[in-house]
C-alpha positions in Angstrom: -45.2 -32.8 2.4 -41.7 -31.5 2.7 -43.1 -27.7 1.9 -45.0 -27.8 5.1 -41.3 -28.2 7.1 -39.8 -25.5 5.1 -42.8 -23.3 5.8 -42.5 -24.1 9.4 -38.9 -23.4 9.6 -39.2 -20.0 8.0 -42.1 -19.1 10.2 -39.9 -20.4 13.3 -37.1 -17.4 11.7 -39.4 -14.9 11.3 -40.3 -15.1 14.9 -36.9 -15.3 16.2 -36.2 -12.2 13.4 -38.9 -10.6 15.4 -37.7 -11.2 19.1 -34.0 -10.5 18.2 -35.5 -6.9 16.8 -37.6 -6.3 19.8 -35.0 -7.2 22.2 -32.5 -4.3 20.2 -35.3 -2.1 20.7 -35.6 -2.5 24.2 -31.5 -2.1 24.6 -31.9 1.2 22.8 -34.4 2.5 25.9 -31.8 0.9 28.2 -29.3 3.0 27.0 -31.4 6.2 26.5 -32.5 5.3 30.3 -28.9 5.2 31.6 -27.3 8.3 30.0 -30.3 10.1 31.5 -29.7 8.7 34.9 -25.7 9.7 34.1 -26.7 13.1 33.4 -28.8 13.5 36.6 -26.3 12.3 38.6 -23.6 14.4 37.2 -25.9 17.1 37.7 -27.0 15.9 41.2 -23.2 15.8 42.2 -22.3 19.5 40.5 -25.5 20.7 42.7 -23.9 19.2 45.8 -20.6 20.7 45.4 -21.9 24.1 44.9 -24.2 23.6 47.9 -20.4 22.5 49.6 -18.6 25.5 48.8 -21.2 27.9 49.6 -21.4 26.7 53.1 -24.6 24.7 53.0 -23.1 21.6 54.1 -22.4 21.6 57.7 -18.4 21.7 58.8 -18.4 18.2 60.2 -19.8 16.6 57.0 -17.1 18.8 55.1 -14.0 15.8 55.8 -16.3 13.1 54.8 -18.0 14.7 51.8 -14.3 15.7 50.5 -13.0 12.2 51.5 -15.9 10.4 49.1 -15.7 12.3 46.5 -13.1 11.4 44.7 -14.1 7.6 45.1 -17.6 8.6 44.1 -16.5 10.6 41.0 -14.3 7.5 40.3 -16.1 4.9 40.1 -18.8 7.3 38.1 -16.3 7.7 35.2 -15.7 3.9 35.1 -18.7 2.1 35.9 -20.8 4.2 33.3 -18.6 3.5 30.3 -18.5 -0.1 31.1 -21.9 -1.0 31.3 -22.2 1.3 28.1 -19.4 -0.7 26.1 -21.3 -4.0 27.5 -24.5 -2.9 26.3 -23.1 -1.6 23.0 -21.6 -4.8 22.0 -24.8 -6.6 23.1 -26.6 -4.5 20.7 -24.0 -4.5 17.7 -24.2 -9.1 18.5 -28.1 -9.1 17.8 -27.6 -6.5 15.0 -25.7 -8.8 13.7 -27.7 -11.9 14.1 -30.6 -10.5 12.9 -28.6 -9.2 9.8 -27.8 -13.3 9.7 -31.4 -14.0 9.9 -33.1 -11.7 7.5 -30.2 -13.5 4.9 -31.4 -16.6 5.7 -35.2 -15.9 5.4 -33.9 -14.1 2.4 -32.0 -17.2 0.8 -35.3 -19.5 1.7 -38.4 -17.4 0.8 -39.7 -17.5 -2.7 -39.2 -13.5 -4.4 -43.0 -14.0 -5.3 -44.3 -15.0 -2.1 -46.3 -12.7 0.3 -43.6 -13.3 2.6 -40.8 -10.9 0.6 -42.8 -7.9 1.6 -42.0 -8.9 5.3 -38.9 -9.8 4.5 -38.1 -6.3 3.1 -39.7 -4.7 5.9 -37.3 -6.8 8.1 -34.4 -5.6 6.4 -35.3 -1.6 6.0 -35.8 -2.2 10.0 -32.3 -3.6 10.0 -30.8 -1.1 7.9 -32.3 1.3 10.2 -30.9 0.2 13.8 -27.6 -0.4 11.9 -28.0 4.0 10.7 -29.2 4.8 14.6 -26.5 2.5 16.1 -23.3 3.7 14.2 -24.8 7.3 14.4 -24.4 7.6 18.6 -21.3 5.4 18.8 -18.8 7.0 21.9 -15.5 8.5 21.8 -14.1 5.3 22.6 -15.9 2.7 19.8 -15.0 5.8 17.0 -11.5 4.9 18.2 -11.7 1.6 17.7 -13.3 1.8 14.4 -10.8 4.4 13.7 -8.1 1.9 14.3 -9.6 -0.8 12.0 -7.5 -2.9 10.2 -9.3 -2.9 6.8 -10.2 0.7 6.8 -8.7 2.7 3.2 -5.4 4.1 3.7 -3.6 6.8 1.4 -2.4 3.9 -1.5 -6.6 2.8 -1.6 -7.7 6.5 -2.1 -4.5 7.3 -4.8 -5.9 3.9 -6.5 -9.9 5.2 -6.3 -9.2 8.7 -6.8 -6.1 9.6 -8.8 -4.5 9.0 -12.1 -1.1 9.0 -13.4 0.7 8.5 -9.7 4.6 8.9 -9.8 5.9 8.6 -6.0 9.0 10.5 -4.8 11.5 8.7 -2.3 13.6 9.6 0.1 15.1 12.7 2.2 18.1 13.3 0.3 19.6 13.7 4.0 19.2 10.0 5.2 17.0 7.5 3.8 13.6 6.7 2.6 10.7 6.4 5.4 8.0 3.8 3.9 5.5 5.2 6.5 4.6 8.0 4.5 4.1 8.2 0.7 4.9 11.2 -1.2 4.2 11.8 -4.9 2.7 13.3 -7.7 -0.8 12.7 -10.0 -3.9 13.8 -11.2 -6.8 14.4 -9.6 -10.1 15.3 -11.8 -7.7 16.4 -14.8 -5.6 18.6 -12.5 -1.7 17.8 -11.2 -1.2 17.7 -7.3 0.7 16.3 -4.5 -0.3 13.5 -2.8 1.2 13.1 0.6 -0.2 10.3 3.5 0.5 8.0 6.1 0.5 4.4 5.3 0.4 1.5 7.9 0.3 -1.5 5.6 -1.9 -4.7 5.4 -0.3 -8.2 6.8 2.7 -8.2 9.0 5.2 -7.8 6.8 3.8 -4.7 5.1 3.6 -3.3 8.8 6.7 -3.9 9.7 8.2 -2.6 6.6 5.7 1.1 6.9 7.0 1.2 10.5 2.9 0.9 11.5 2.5 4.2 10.4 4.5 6.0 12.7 7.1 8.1 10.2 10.5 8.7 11.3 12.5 12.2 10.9 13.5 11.4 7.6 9.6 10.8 6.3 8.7 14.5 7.5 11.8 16.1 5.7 10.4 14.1 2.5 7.0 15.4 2.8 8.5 18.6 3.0 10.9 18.5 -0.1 8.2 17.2 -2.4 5.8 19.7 -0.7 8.3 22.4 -1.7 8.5 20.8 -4.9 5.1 21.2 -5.6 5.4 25.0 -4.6 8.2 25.2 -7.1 5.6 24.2 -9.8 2.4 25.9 -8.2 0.3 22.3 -7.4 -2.1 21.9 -5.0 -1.4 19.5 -1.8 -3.8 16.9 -0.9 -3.0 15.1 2.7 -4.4 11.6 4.0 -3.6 11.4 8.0 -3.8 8.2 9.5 -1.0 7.8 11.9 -0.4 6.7 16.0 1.8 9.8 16.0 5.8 10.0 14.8 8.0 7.0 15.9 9.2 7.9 19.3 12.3 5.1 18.9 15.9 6.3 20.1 16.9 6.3 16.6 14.8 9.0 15.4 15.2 10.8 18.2 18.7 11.3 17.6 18.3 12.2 13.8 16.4 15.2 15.4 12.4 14.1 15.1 11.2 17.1 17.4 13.3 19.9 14.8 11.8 18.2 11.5 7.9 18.5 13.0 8.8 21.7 14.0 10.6 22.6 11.1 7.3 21.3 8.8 5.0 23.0 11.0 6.6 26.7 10.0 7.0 25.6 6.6 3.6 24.3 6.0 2.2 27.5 7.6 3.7 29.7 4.5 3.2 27.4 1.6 2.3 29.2 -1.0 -0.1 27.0 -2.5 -3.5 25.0 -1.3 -3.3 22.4 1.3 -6.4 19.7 1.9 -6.0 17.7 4.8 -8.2 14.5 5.9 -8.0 12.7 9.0 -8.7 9.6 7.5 -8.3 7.0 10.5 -6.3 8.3 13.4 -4.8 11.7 14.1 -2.4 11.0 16.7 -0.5 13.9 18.3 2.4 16.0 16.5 3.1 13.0 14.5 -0.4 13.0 12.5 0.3 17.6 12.9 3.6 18.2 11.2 1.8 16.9 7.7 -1.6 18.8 8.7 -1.1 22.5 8.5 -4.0 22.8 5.9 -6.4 25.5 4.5 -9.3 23.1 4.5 -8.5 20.2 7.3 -11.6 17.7 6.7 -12.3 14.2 9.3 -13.8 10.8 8.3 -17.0 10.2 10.1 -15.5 7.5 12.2 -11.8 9.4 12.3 -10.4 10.9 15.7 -7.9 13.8 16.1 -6.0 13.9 19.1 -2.7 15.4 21.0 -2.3 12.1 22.5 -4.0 8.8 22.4 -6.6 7.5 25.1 -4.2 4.9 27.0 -1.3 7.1 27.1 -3.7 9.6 28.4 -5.3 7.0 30.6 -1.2 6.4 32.4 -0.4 9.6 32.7 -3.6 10.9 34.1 -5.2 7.6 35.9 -1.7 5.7 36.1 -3.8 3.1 34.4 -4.2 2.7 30.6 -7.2 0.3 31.0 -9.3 3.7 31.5 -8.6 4.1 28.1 -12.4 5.1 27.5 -12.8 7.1 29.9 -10.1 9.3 28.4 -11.5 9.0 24.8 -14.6 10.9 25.8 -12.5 13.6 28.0 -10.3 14.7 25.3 -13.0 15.1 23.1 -11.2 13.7 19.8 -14.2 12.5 17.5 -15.1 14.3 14.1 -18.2 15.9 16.2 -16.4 17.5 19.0 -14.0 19.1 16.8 -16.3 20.3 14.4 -18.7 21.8 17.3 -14.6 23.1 18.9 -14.4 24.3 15.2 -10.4 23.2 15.0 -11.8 21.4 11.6 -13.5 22.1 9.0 -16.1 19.5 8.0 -17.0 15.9 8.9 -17.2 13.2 5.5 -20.0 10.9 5.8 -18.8 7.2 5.6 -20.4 4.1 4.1 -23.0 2.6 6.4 -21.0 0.5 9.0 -17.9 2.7 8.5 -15.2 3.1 5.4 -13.7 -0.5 6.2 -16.4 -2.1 4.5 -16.6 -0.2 1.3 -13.3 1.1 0.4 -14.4 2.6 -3.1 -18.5 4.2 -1.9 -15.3 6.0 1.2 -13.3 7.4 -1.6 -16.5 8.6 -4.0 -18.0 10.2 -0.9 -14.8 12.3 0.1 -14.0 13.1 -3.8 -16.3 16.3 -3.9 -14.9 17.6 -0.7 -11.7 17.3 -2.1 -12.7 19.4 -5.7 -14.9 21.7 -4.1 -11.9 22.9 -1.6 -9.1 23.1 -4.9 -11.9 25.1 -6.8 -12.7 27.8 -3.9 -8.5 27.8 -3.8 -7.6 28.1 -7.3 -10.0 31.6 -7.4 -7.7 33.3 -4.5 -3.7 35.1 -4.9 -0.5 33.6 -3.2 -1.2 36.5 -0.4 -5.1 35.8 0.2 -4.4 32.3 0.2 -1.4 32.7 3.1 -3.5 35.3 5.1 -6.8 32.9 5.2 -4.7 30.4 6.6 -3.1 32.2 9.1 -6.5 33.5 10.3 -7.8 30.2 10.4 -5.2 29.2 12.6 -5.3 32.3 14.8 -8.8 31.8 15.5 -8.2 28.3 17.3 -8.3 27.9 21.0 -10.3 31.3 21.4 -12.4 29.3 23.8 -9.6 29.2 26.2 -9.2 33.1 26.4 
């Protein structure tokens, strides 16, 4: 008597398994439908303003046309992205409950009962949305994933990936900047210099890393131990992950523009190997004056940008809550910048994104890393110099 409840119970999940799935589905053509109706609209309104300026549109309309434009284009940017971010999150709540449900059915179902078959079924279809979701995430959830708390930073990879690490402290000018970490180790049976932004985990590890945001005296230490490494012809492996440089009074008076500056030209005629990966965020000069490399790689789920979305959001908008509407405009995801070809290659994360699997993040960017020092370790102090200053010369050719 009491299987017949149980049976009942899991048939009662299965079918709510099954509604939660089609109802995902059926977001999925919503959202296909609406960026179609976007793009026709933003083409509908390119067509119209041609029409305008070729005279088509009669002179009395002209004041009126020019006068709703604005509002019209307006309200375009930020009512799309919302009901995008609304149906997102919809989406990423049902993933998520169905995820719940198929754990559930998983926990009560017998391993030898016809029902495990479904089951699996159920969770490769799962598996699947969660692959198709992460896969056409916007500018503006990449940021936010980017962002995440538990994602890897430089001391998790130097844990996975290296051996034998011996950090180096301090400026020699001023003081030691916790933000960054500097120091040497081994890496596949070879010596190199490890050098990344670290924002900490709790509050008081924050604090004490500054969130990440490295002060004049972190980008003077980067650069000793960088020249250091030169001195003793090691490689120089990069982990970026950083707002941008503290922007406080303090360092501003200990001179932060002249250090980025000053580790800009330096970095540029290094005369050995530099690997850089955008691991979280790339924010502005901050995230540039350690990223003058000869292979510059970005995290799946990374972004790379002169400035972030909200202070682009004030300065452009006067209003930092278009935030998202920014993040697609600057075009700062691993995709755009690949396609702009200002990096190199895009490192596939674990499904879900690198916070949830700190160790599969480091395996998969591991061969990235040795495939770079082994094309490097093949070319002279002057092809290695003159590769890199082609690579940079060949940036922004788009513009010309």
């Amino acid at each position: 008597m009491a299987d017949k409840p149980d049976r009942s119970q899991e048939r009662l999940r299965k079918e709510r398994a099954r509604q939660r799935l089609k109802r995902i589905q059926a977001l999925k053509k919503e959202k296909q439908a609406a960026a179609d109706a976007a793009a026709a609209a933003a083409a509908a309104g390119t067509a119209t303003a041609m029409a305008t300026e070729a005279g088509v549109v009669e002179t009395a309309a002209k004041p009126r046309a020019k006068a709703a434009a604005p509002a019209a284009s307006e309200a375009a940017r930020t009512s799309v992205p919302d009901e995008a971010t609304e149906r997102n999150k919809e989406r990423q709540r049902a993933i998520d409950a169905l995820e719940r449900d198929v754990v559930e059915l998983s926990r009560l179902t017998n391993p030898t009962d016809d029902t495990a078959a479904e089951i699996d079924r159920l969770r490769g279809e799962v598996s699947e949305l969660k692959r198709e979701f992460y896969l056409h995430l916007g500018a503006w959830q990449r940021v936010q994933l980017a962002r995440h708390p538990q994602r890897p930073y430089t001391e998790d990879y130097i844990r996975i990936l290296f051996e034998g690490f011996s950090e180096i402290h301090g400026d020699r000018r001023f003081a030691d900047d916790a933000a960054l970490i500097t120091g040497f180790a081994w890496f596949r049976g070879k010596p190199v210099l490890v050098v990344g932004s670290q924002k900490g985990r709790d509050t008081k590890q924050r604090v004490e890393r500054n969130f990440g945001q490295a002060k004049p005296e972190g980008y003077r230490k980067a650069l000793r131990a960088m020249e250091l490494a030169a001195k003793f012809r090691r490689p120089v492996i990069v982990f970026v992950d950083t707002q941008g440089a503290y922007p406080g009074i303090g360092a501003e008076e200990r001179g932060q523009a002249e250090a980025i500056a000053y580790n800009l030209r330096e970095m540029s005629r290094l005369p050995v190997p530099i690997v850089v990966t955008v691991t979280g965020e790339g924010g502005s000069g901050g995230a540039l004056a350690i990223a003058v490399g000869d292979r510059v790689f970005m995290l799946e789920n990374s972004v790379y940008s002169v400035i972030s979305p909200e202070g682009c959001a004030s300065i452009m908008w006067r209003d930092a809550s278009k935030a998202e509407v920014a993040a697609e405009a600057l075009k700062m995801t691993a995709r755009d910048l690949l396609e702009l070809k200002l990096i190199d290659d895009i490192v596939p994360e674990p499904e879900g994104g690198a916070h949830f699997d700190h160790e599969t993040a480091a395996r998969l960017l591991e061969p990235f890393l040795d495939k770079s020092l082994e094309e490097f370790s093949t070319l002279s102090t002057a092809e290695l110099l003159e590769r890199r200053y082609e690579k940079y010369r060949r940036m922004g050719q788009f513009f010309a």
